[in-house]
Structures are given as C-alpha cells and as structure tokens.
C-alpha positions in Angstrom: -2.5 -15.4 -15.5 0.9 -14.7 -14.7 1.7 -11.3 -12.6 3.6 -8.6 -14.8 6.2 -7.3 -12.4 7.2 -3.2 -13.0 10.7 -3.5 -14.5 12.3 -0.1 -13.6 11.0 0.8 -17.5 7.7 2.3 -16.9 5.7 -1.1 -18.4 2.0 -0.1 -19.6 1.1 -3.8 -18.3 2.9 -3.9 -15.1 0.6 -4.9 -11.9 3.1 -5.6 -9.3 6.4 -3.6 -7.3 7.2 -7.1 -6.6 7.6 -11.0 -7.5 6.2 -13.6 -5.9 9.4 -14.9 -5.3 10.6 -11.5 -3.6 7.6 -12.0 -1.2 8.4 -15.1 -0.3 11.9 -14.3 0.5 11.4 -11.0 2.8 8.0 -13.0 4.5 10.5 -16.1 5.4 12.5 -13.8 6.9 10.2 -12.1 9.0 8.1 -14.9 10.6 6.4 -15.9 7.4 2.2 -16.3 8.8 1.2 -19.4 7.9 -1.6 -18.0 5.8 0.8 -16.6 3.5 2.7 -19.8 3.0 -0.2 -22.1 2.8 -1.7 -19.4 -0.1 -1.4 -20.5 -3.6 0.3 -18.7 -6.3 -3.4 -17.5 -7.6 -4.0 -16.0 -4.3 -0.3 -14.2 -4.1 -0.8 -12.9 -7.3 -3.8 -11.8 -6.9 -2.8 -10.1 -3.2 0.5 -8.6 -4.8 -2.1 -6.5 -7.7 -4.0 -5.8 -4.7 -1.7 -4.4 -2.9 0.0 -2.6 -5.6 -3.2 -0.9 -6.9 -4.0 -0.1 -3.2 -0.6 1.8 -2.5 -0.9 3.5 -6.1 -4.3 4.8 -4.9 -3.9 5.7 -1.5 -0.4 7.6 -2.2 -1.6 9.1 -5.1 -0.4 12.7 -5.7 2.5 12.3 -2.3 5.1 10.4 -3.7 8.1 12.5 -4.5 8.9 13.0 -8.5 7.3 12.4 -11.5 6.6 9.3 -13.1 9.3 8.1 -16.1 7.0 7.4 -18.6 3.7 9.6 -17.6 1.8 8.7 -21.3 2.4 5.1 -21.0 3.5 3.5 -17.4 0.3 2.4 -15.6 2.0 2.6 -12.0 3.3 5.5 -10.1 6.8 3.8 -10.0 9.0 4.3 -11.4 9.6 7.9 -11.0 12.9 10.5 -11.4 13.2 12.8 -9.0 13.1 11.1 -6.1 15.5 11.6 -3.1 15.9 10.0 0.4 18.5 11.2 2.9 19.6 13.9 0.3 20.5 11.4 -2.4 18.7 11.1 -5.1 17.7 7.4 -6.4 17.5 6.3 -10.0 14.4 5.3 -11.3 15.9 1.3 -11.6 15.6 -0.8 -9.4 12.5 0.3 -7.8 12.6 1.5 -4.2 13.3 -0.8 -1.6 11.0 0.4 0.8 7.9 0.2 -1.8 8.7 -3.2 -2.5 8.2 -4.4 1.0 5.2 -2.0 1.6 4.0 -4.0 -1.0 4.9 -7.5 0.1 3.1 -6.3 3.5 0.4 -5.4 2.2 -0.5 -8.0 0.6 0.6 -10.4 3.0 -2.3 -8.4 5.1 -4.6 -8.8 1.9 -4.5 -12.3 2.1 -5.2 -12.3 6.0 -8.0 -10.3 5.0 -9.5 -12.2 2.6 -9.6 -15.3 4.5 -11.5 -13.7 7.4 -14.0 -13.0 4.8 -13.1 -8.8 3.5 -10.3 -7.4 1.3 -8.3 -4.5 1.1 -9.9 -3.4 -1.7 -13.4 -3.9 -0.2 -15.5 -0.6 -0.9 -16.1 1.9 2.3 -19.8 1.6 3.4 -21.8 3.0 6.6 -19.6 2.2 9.3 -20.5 1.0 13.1 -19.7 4.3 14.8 -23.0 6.1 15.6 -21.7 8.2 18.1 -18.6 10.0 18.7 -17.0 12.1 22.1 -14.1 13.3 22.4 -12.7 15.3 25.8 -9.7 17.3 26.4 -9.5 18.6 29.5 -12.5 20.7 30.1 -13.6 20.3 26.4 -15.7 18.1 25.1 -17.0 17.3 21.5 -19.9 14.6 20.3 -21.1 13.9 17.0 -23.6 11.8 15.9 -23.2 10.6 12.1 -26.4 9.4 10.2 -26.1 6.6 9.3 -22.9 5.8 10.8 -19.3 6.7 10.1 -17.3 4.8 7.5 -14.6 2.7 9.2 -11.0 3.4 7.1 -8.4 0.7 7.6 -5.0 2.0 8.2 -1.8 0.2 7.7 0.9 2.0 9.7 3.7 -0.3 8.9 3.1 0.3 4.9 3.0 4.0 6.0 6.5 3.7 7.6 7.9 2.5 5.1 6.8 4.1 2.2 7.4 7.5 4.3 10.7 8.3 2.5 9.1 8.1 -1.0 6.9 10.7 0.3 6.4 14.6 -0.4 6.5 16.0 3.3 3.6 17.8 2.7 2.1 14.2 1.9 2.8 13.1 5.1 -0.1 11.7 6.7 -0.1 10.4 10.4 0.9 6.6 11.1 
C-alpha cells in the first residue's frame, strides 16, 4: 500500500510527515546506515507510519498550537499557531524539524526491527529489579515487583522536535 504523506491540508488519511524519497535524501546525507539502504520500500513505509504514529503519541498534548483541521486531520500536524524564534510558521509546509525527527526515527525503527523489537513494541516488566541511587550522604533503593518497565528514549528526535514544543512540554533529552 502506498504511504499517504500529510500535505500541509490536514488529510484524514495521512500516515506519514514525510516521503520516502525525503528519507532517502536527508539519510544519504548523513551517513545513510546500510540497514536503511538495503530496506525495501515495504519496510520504509512501514518505519515512516511508525515513526509518525510514535511521535504523534509520545508528543501528544506539547506541541505548540492547535491542529488545522481538529474534526477531520488524523495527525497532529499541521497546526496554526505555532512559533519558533518569535516567528510564527504557517501551517504549509510542515516543520522541518518534524520531518527529520521523523526520518530518524524511523531510520531507528528499522534498526530496531532487524535486531528483533520495534518502536512500537508494547512496555512489559522490565530487567531492573533493584534500584539505588546516592547523593552525597543520601541514599535511595527501590525494589520494583516485578521489575521496572524499560522506556526507550530518543534524544536526537527530542532535539529536534524541541522547537515545536510548549515549554511546559519540555521533557529532558
């Protein structure tokens, strides 16, 4: 199936901030892994959703503005009423920034599926039994039952979608 990429219009079918094509592009010029260039347009497509549905979820309720069409559009982008260094960006084309936290990402997707998980992959009982922690002459430990769920965190995709951001949505990189 081919992907629908988000216009600028608000599409109630659109599943990607960016093209194939795009991806390509911006990985070639950043030492393109060779997982992403052996990956066939299936797999791409399938990592740019991924990776689309995964920032819309994560960032959910921080990015600046409000959506364009908020009945209709099924993404977050594109939105009015956003502004980076005091200007405020039309709602076409979509950020810059978002589309290559989105190429990242999936380029990472596609890196994670081949060593066997996804970024989508549901959080279950993690490995950490045991926690300390020790600041001076203070000292913490927990024990979690069960063990505590391991969250993967992709700092890069943080720094750049920072500037889409509401600063109180902010979270740590």
């Amino acid at each position: 199936m081919s992907l629908i990429l988000e216009d600028g219009s608000g599409l109630a079918t659109a599943e990607s901030y960016a093209s194939i094509a795009e991806a390509d592009t911006y990985l070639g010029n950043h030492d393109s892994p060779a997982s992403w260039t052996a990956a066939s347009t299936d797999q791409k497509e399938d990592a740019l959703r991924t990776a689309t549905e995964w920032i819309d979820s994560r960032y959910l309720g921080r990015f600046q503005g409000s959506k364009v069409e908020p009945r209709t559009q099924r993404l977050a982008f594109p939105r009015y009423g956003v502004e980076i260094d005091k200007v405020v960006l039309d709602e076409t084309p979509l950020p810059r920034c978002l589309v290559e936290a989105t190429i990242e990402l999936a380029r990472r997707h596609i890196d994670e599926v081949a060593a066997g998980s996804s970024l989508a992959e549901d959080v279950t009982d993690g490995t950490i039994k045991s926690q300390s922690v020790q600041l001076g002459p203070i000292s913490e430990s927990k024990t979690y039952q069960g063990g505590k769920p391991q969250l993967k965190r992709y700092t890069v995709v943080t720094r750049l979608l920072r500037p889409l951001l509401c600063s109180s949505g902010l979270e740590r990189a």
